[in-house]
Backbone as a printed PyTorch tensor [residue, N CA C, xyz], in Angstrom:
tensor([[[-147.6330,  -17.8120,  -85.0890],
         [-146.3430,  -17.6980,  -84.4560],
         [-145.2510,  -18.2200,  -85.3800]],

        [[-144.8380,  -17.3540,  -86.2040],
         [-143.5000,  -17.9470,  -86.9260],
         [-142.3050,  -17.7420,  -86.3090]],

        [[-141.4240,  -18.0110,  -86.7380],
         [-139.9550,  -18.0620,  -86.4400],
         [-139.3700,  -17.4340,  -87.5930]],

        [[-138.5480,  -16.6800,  -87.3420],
         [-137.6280,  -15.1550,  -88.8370],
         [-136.3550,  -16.6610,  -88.4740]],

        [[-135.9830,  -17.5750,  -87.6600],
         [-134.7820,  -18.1830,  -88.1940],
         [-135.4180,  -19.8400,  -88.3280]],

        [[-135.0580,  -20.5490,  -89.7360],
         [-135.2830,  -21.4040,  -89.8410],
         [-133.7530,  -22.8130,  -89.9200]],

        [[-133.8950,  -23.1670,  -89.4180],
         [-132.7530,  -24.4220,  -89.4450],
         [-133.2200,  -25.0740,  -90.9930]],

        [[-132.0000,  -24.8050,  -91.6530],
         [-131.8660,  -26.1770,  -92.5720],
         [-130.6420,  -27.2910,  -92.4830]],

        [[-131.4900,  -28.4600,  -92.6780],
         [-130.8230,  -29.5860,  -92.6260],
         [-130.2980,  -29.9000,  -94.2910]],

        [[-129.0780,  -30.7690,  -94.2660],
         [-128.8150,  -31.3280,  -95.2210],
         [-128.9720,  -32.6740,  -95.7190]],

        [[-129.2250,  -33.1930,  -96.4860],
         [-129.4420,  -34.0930,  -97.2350],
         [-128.0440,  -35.5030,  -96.9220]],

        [[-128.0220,  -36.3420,  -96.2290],
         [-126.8500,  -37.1350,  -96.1610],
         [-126.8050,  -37.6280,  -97.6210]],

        [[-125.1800,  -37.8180,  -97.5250],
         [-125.0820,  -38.4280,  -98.9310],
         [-124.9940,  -40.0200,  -99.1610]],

        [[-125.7060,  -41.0830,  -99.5500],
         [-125.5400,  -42.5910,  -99.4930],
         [-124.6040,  -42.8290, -100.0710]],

        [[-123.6770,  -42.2460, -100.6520],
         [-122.4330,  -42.2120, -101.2130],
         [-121.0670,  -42.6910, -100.3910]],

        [[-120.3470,  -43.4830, -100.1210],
         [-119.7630,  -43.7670,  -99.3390],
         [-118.2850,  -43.0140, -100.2640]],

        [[-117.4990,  -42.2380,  -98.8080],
         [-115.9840,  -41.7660,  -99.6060],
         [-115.1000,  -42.9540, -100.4180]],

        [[-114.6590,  -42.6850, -101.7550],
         [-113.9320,  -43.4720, -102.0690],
         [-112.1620,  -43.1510, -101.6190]],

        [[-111.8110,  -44.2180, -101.0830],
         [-110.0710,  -44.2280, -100.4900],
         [-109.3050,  -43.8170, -102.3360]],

        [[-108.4700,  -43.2310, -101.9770],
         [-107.2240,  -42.2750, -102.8910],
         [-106.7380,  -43.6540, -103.6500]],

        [[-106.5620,  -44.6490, -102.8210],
         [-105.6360,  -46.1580, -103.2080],
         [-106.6990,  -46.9050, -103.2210]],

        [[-106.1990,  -48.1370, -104.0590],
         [-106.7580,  -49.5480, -104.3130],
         [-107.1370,  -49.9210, -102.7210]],

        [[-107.7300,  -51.1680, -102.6570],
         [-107.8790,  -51.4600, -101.1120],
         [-106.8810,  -52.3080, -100.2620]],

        [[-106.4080,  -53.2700, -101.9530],
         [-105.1450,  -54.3400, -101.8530],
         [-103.8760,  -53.5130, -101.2700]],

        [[-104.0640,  -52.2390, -101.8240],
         [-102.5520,  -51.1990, -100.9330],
         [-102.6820,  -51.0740,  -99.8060]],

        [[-103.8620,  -50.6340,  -99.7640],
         [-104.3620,  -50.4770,  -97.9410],
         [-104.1800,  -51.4810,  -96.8480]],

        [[-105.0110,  -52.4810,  -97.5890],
         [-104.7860,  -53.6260,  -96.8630],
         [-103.3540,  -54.1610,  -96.8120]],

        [[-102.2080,  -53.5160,  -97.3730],
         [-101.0070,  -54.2640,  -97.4070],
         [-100.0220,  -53.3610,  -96.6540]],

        [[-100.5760,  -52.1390,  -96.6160],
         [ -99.6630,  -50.6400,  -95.3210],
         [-100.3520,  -51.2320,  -93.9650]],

        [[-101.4140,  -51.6690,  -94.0340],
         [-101.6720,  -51.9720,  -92.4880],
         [-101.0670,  -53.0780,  -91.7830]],

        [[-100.7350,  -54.0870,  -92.8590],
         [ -99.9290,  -55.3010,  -92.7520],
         [ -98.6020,  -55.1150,  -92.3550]],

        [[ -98.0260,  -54.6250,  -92.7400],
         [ -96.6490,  -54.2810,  -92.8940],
         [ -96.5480,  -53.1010,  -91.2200]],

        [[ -97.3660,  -52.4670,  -90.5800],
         [ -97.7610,  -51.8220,  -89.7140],
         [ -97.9650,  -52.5040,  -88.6280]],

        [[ -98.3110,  -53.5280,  -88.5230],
         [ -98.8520,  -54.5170,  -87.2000],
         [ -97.0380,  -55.7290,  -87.4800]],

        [[ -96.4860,  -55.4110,  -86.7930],
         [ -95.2270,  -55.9570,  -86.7570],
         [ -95.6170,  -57.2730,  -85.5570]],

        [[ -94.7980,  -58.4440,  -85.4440],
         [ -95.1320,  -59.4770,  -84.3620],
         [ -93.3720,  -59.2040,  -83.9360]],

        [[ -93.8100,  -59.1490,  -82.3570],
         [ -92.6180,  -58.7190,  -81.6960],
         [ -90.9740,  -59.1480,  -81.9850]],

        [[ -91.1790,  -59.9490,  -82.8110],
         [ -89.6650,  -60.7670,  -82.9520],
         [ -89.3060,  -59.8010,  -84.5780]],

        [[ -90.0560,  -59.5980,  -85.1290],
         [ -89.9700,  -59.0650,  -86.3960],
         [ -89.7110,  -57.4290,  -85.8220]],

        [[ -90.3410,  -56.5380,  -85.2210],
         [ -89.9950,  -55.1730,  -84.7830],
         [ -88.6680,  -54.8530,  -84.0040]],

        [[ -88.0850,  -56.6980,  -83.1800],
         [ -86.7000,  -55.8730,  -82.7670],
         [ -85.7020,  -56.1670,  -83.8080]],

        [[ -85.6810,  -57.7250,  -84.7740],
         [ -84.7930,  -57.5610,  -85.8780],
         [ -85.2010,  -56.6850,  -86.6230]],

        [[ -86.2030,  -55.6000,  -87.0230],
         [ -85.6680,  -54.8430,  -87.7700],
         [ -85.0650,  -53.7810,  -87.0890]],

        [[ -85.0880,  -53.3200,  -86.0230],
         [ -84.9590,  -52.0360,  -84.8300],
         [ -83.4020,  -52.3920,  -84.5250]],

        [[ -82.7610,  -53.7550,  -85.1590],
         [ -81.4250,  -53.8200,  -84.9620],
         [ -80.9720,  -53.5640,  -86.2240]],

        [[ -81.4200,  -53.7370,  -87.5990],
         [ -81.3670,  -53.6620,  -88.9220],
         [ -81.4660,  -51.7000,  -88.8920]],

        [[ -82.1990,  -51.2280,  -88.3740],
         [ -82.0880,  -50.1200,  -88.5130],
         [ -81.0610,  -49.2100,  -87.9930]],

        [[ -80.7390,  -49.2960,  -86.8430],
         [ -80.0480,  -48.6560,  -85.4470],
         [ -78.8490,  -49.5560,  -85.4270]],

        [[ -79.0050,  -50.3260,  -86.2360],
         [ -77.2370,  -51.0890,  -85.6370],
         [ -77.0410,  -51.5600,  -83.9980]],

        [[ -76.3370,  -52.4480,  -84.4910],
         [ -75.7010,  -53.0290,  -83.0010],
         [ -75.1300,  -52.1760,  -82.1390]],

        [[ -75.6360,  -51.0230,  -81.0890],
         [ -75.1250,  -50.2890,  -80.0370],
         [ -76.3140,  -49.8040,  -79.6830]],

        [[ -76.0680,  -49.3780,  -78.4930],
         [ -76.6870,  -49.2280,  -77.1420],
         [ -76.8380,  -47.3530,  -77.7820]],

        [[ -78.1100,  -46.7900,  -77.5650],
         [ -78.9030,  -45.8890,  -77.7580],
         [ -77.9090,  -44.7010,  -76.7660]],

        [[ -78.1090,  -45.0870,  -75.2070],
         [ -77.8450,  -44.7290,  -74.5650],
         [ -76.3640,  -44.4380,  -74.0950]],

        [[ -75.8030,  -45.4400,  -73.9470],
         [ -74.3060,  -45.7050,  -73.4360],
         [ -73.1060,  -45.4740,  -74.4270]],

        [[ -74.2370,  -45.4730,  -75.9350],
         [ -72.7860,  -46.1250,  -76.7350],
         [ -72.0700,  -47.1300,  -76.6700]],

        [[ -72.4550,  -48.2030,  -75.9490],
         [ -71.3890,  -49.4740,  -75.9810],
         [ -72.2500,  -50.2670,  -77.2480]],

        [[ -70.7430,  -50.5770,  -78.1390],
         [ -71.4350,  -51.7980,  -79.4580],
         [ -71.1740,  -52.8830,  -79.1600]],

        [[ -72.1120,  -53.2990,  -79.8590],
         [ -72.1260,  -55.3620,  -79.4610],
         [ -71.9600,  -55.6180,  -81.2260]],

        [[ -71.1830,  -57.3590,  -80.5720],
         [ -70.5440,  -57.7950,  -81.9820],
         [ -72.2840,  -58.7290,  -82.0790]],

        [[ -71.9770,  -59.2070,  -83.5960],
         [ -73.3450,  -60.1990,  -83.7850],
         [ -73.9080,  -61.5700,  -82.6820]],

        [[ -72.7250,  -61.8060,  -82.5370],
         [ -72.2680,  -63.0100,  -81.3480],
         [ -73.6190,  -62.6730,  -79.6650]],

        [[ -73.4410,  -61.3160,  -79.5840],
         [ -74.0250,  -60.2990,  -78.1480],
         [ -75.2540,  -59.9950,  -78.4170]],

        [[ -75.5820,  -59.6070,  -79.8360],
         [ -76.7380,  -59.3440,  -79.5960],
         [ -78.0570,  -59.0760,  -79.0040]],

        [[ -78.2720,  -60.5740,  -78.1110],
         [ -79.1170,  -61.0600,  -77.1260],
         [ -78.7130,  -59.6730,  -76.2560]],

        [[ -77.8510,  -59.2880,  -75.9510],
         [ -77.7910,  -58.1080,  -74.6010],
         [ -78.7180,  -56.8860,  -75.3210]],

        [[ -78.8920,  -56.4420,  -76.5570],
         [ -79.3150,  -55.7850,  -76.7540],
         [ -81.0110,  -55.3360,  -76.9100]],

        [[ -81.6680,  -54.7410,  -76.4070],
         [ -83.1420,  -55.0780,  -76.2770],
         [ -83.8600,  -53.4910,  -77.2780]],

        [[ -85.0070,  -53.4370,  -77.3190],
         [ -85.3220,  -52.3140,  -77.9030],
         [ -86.1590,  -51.7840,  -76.6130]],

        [[ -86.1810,  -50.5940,  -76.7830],
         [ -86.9700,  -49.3890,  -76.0870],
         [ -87.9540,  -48.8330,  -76.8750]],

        [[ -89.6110,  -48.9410,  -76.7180],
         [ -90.4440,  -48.1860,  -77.3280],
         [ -90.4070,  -46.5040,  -76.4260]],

        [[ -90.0940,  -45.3860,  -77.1030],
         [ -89.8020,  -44.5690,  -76.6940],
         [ -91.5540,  -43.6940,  -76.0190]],

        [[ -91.6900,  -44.0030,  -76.8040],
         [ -93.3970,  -43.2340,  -76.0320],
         [ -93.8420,  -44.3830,  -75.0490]],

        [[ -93.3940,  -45.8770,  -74.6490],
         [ -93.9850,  -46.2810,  -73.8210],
         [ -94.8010,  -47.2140,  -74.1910]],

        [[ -95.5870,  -47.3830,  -75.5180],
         [ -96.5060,  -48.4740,  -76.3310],
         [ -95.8040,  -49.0960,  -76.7940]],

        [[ -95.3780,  -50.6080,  -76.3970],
         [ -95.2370,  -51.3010,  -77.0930],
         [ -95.7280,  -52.1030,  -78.4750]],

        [[ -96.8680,  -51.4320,  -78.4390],
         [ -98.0210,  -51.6300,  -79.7000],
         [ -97.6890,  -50.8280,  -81.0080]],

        [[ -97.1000,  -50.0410,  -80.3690],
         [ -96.7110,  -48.7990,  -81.5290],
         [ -95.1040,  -48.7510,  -82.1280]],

        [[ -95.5620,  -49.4730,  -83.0710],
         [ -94.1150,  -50.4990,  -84.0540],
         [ -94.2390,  -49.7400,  -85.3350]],

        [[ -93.9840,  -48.3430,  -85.6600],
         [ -93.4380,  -48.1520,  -86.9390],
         [ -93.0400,  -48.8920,  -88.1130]],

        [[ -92.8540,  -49.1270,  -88.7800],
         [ -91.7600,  -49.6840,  -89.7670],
         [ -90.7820,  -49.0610,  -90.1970]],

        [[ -90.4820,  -47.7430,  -89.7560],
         [ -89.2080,  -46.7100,  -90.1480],
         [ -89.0220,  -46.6500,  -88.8390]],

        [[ -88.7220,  -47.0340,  -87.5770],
         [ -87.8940,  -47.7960,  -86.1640],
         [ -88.6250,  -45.9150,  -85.8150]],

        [[ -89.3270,  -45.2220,  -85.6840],
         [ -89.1730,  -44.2140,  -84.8960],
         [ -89.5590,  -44.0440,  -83.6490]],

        [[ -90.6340,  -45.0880,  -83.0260],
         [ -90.2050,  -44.8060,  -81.9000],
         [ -89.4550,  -46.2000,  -80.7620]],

        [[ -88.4920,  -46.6640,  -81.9130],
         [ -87.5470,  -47.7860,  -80.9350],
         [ -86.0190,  -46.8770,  -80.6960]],

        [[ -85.6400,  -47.7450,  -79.5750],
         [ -84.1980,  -46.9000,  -79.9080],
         [ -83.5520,  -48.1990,  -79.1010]],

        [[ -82.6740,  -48.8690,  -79.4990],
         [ -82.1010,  -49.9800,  -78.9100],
         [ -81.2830,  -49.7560,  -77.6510]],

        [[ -81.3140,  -50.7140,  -76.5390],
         [ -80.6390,  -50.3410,  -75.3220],
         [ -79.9160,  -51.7230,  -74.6120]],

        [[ -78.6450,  -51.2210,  -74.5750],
         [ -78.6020,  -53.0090,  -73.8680],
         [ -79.3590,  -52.8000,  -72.5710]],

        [[ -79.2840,  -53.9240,  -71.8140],
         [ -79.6400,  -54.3970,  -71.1390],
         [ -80.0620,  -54.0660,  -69.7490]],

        [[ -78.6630,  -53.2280,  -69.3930],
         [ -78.4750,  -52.3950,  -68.5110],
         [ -79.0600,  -50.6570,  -68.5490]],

        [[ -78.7200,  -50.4630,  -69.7620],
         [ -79.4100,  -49.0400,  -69.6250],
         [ -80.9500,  -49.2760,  -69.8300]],

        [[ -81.6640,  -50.1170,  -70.4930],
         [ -82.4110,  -50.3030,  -70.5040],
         [ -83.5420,  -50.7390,  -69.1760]],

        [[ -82.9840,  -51.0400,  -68.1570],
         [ -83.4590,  -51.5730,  -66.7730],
         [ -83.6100,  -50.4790,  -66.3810]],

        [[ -82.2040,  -49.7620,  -66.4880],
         [ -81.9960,  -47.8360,  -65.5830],
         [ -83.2290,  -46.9250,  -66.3480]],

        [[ -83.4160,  -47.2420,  -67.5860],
         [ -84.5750,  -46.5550,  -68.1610],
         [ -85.7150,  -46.7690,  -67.6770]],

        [[ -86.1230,  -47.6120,  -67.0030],
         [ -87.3570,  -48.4090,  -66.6510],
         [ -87.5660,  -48.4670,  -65.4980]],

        [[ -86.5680,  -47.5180,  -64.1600],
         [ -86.4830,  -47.9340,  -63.0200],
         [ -86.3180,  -46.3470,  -62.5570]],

        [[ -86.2600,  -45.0440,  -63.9740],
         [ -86.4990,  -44.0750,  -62.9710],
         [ -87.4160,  -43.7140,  -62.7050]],

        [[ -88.2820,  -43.6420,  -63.4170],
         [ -89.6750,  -43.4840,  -63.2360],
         [ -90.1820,  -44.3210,  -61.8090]],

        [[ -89.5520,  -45.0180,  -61.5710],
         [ -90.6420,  -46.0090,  -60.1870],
         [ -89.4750,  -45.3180,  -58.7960]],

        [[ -88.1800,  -44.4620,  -59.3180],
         [ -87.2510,  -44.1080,  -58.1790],
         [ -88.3170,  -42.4560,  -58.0060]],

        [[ -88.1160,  -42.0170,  -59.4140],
         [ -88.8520,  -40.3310,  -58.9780],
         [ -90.3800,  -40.7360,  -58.4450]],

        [[ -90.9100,  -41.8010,  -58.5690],
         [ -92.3520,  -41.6210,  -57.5150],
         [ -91.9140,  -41.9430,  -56.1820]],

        [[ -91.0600,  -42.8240,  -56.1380],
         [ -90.1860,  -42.8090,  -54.3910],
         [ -89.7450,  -42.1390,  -53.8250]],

        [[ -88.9370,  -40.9060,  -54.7150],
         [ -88.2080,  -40.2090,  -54.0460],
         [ -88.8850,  -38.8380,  -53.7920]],

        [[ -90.1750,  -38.8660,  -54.3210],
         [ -91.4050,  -37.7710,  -54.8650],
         [ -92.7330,  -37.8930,  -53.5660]],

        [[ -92.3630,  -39.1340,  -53.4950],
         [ -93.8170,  -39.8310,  -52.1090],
         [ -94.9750,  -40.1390,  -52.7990]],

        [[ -95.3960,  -40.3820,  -53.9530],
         [ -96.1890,  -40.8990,  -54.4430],
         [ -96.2190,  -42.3710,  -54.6670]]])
């Protein structure tokens, strides 16, 4: 009883892929990637400037504190280093950002 189709397997390779970069680079993009929260909103103000995303109202250096950041997808974990998904909000729009979502499940019945 033969078989006309035979499976061939391949040979794994013990070869492990070598990375494009040193490891010291690697290890230093991932660094620079894991931001600690006080460091992701001064730069998210360094980037975006002092005003409100939303409203357009600018704050002098003095105000600052009113101004907060917004992770736009929702992860606060997910800190760029080129600000893309922060967008700064004072205080107020920032609450209204955060409060429609809990009005459209109210006003939705969920």
């Amino acid at each position: 009883m033969g078989s006309k189709h035979r499976i061939k397997f391949r040979k794994r390779s013990s070869q492990k892929p070598v990375p494009d970069k040193p490891l010291e680079e690697i290890i230093r993009e991932l660094r620079e990637q894991v931001l600690r929260p006080d460091d992701y909103r001064e730069q998210s103000l360094r980037i975006h400037g002092l005003i409100c995303a939303k409203c357009g109202r600018e704050f002098e250096p003095k105000d600052r504190r009113l101004l907060t950041v917004h992770h736009k997808d929702g992860n606060r974990l997910n800190n760029p280093p080129d600000g893309s998904n922060w967008e700064n909000l004072c205080i107020y729009c920032h609450d209204d950002e955060h409060s429609r979502g809990l009005l459209g499940d109210y006003f939705g019945g969920t």
